[in-house]
N, C-alpha and C positions, 0 to 999 in steps of 0.2 A: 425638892419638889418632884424630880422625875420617880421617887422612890414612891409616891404617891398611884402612879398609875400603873402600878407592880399587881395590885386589887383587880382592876379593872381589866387587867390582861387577862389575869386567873381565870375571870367569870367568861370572859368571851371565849378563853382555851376551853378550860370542861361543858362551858355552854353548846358547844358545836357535837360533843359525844349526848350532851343529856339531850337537845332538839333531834337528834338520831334516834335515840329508842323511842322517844317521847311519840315519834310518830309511826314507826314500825309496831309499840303496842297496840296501836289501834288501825294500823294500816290497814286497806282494803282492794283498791286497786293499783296498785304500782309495785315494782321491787327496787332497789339501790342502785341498780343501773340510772333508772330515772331519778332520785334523787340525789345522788350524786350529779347529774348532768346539769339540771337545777341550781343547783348548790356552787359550782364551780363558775355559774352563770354570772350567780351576785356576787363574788368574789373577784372574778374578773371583774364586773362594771365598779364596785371596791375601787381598781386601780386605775382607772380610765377616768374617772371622777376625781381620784383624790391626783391626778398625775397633770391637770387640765396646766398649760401651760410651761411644763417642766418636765416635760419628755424631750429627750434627744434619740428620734432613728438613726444617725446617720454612721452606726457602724452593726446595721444592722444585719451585715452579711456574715459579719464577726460573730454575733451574739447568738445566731439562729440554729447553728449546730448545738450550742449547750442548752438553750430552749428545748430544741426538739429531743436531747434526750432527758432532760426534766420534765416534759409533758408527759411522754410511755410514765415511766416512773412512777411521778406524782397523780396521772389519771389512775392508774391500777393500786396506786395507795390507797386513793383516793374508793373507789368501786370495792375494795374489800375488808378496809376500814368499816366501811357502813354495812357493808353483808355482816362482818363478824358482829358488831354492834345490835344490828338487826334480828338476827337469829342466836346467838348467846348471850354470856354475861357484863354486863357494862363496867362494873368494876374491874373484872379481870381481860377484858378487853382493852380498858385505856391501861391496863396496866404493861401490858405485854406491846401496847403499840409505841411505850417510853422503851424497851429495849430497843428499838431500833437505833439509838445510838450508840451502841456497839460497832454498828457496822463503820460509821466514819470515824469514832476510837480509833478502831483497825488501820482504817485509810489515812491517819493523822501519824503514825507509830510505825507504820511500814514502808508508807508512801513518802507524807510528808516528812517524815523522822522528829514527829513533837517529841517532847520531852516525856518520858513514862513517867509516874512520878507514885508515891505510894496512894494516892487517891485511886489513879487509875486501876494498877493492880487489886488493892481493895475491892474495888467500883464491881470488877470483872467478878472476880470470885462468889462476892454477893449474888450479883446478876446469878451466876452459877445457881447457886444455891437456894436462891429464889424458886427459879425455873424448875428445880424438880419437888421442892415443898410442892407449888401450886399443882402440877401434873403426880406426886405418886400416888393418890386415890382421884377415882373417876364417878365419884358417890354423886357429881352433878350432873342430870339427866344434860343438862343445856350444854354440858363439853361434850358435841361429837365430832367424831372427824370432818364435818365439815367445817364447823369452828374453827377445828385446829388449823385446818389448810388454810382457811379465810383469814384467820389473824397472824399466821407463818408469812403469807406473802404477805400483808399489810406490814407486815414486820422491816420483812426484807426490804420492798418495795420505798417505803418510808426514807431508809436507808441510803439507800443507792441514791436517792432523788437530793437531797443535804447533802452527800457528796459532790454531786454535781452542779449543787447552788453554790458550793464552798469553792472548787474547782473554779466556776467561772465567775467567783468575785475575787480567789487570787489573782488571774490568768487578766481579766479587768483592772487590777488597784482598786476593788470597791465601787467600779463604776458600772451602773448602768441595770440598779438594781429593779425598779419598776420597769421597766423596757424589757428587760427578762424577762421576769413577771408575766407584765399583758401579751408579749408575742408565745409565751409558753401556756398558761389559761387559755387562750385560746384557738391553741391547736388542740387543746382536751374537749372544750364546750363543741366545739366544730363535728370532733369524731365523737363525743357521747350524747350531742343532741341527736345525728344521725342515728348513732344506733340504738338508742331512746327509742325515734318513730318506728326502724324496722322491725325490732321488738317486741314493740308497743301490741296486745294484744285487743285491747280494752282504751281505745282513745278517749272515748266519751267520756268514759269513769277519771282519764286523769285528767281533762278538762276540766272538769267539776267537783276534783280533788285540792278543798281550799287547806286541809289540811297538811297539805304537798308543799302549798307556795308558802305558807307561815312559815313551818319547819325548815325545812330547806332554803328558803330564801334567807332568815334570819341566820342560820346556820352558816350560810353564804358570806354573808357579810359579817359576820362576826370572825371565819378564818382571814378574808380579805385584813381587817382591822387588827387582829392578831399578826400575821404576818408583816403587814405596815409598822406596828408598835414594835416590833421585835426590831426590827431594821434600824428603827430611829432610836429606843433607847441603850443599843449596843456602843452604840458614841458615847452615852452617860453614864452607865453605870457600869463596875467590876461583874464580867462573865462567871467570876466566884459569887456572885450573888445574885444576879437574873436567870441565869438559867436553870440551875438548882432551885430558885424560888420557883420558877415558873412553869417545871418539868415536876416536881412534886406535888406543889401544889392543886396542880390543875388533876392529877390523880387522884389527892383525897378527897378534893367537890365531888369528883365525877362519884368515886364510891358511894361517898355521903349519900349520895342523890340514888345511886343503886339500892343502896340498904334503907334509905328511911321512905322514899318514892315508890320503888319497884320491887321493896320487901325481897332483893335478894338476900341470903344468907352464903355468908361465908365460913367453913367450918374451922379449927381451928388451926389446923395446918395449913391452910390456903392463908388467915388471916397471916399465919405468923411471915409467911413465904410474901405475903403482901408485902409486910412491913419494912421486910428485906429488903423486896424488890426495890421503894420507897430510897430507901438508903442507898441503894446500887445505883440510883439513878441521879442522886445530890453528889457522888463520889465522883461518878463519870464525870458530870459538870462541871468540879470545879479544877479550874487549870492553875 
């Protein structure tokens, strides 16, 4: 049964990248600062709903330093996720934003001394390999360096913030995972609603930006819902099968949706670097 709503994760993971360009190709007044700000809004209210009754604060003094450094983290994943999505390629943006688990690879192998195992090695190398397929011709006008910056700290960023969720559900026993959550969303929505208004150039226009609250809000709640499902069917199912489902997966919707939607093309050294990557990223996952 829980293998059943492995589907439904998929669509709400690559849903959240396809509602991002979806509304940047037509965007008019706003940039990613404010939909990101948005976006992390419905995802907080995500857990604040779905938590009614079965929140415990009372070690919340405990929990707030790892909040507070998964809030920097995941708001600036969060703000440059959507920049690179926004102004490059959607394919090769969610593709580069699954390398980010590289980084707690790292933190699993050096830190916590996991088990290397020949997946992982594999995993890494591919990764490698990937990574300069996609970058050694620059024939796509939409990779420039801003991109590159934009999707490098998404990268990073992404990164660092799953370690730090990882960190304080060891450091917890598993405990206290929505309370993280809503006290860390909401020191992001706090600081990027602010910097939203002081930003804000054009209020009027994102008041009357309904294609703001669609996109973004649905986008909202669909990570809100993603992150929930991941939580809850990590009790049910082999990590050698969710997350590899769930991390691949949600990269070929997202292309799909690049190439038959948004008539991106991939040439055929990016494809091939793609498909790598694809693979580098099923290796990584499975423990």
């Amino acid at each position: 049964m829980h293998y059943l709503l492995l589907p439904l994760l998929l669509i709400t993971l690559s849903g959240q990248n396809i509602l991002t360009k979806n509304y940047f190709v037509k965007a008019k007044s706003t940039s990613s600062y404010i939909f990101s700000s948005f976006s992390v809004l419905l995802s907080l209210s995500y857990f604040l709903i779905s938590g009614i009754g079965k929140l415990d604060f009372s070690e919340f003094g405990k929990v707030l330093p790892y909040s507070l450094a998964f809030a920097v983290t995941y708001g600036l994943a969060v703000i440059f996720s959507k920049a690179s999505i926004g102004c490059g390629p959607l394919s090769l943006s969610a593709l580069f934003s699954s390398y980010s688990l590289m980084i707690p690879t790292f933190y699993g192998i050096f830190v916590s001394h996991d088990t290397v195992t020949a997946f992982t090695v594999t995993g890494l190398v591919l990764l490698v390999i990937s990574i300069v397929l996609v970058n050694l011709k620059k024939e796509d006008a939409r990779i420039t360096p801003k991109w590159v910056f934009f999707v490098t700290m998404s990268l990073i960023m992404n990164g660092v913030c799953t370690v730090v969720q990882r960190v304080q559900q060891e450091d917890f026993s598993g405990l206290y995972k929505n309370e993280f959550m809503i006290i860390s969303l909401s020191v992001v929505v706090v600081f990027m609603m602010s910097g939203s208004v002081m930003l804000c150039k054009n209020r009027r226009a994102v008041l009357s930006d309904i294609q703001l609250y669609l996109n973004a809000g649905l986008a909202g709640l669909f990570n809100g819902f993603t992150n929930h499902m991941v939580m809850f069917l990590v009790a049910y199912l082999p990590s050698s099968v969710m997350y590899p489902t769930i991390s691949s997966g949600s990269i070929i919707i997202s292309t799909l949706a690049a190439i038959f939607i948004y008539r991106e093309k991939l040439s055929k050294m990016k494809l091939a670097g793609f498909i790598i990557g694809i693979l580098s990223v099923i290796l990584l996952n499975i423990k």
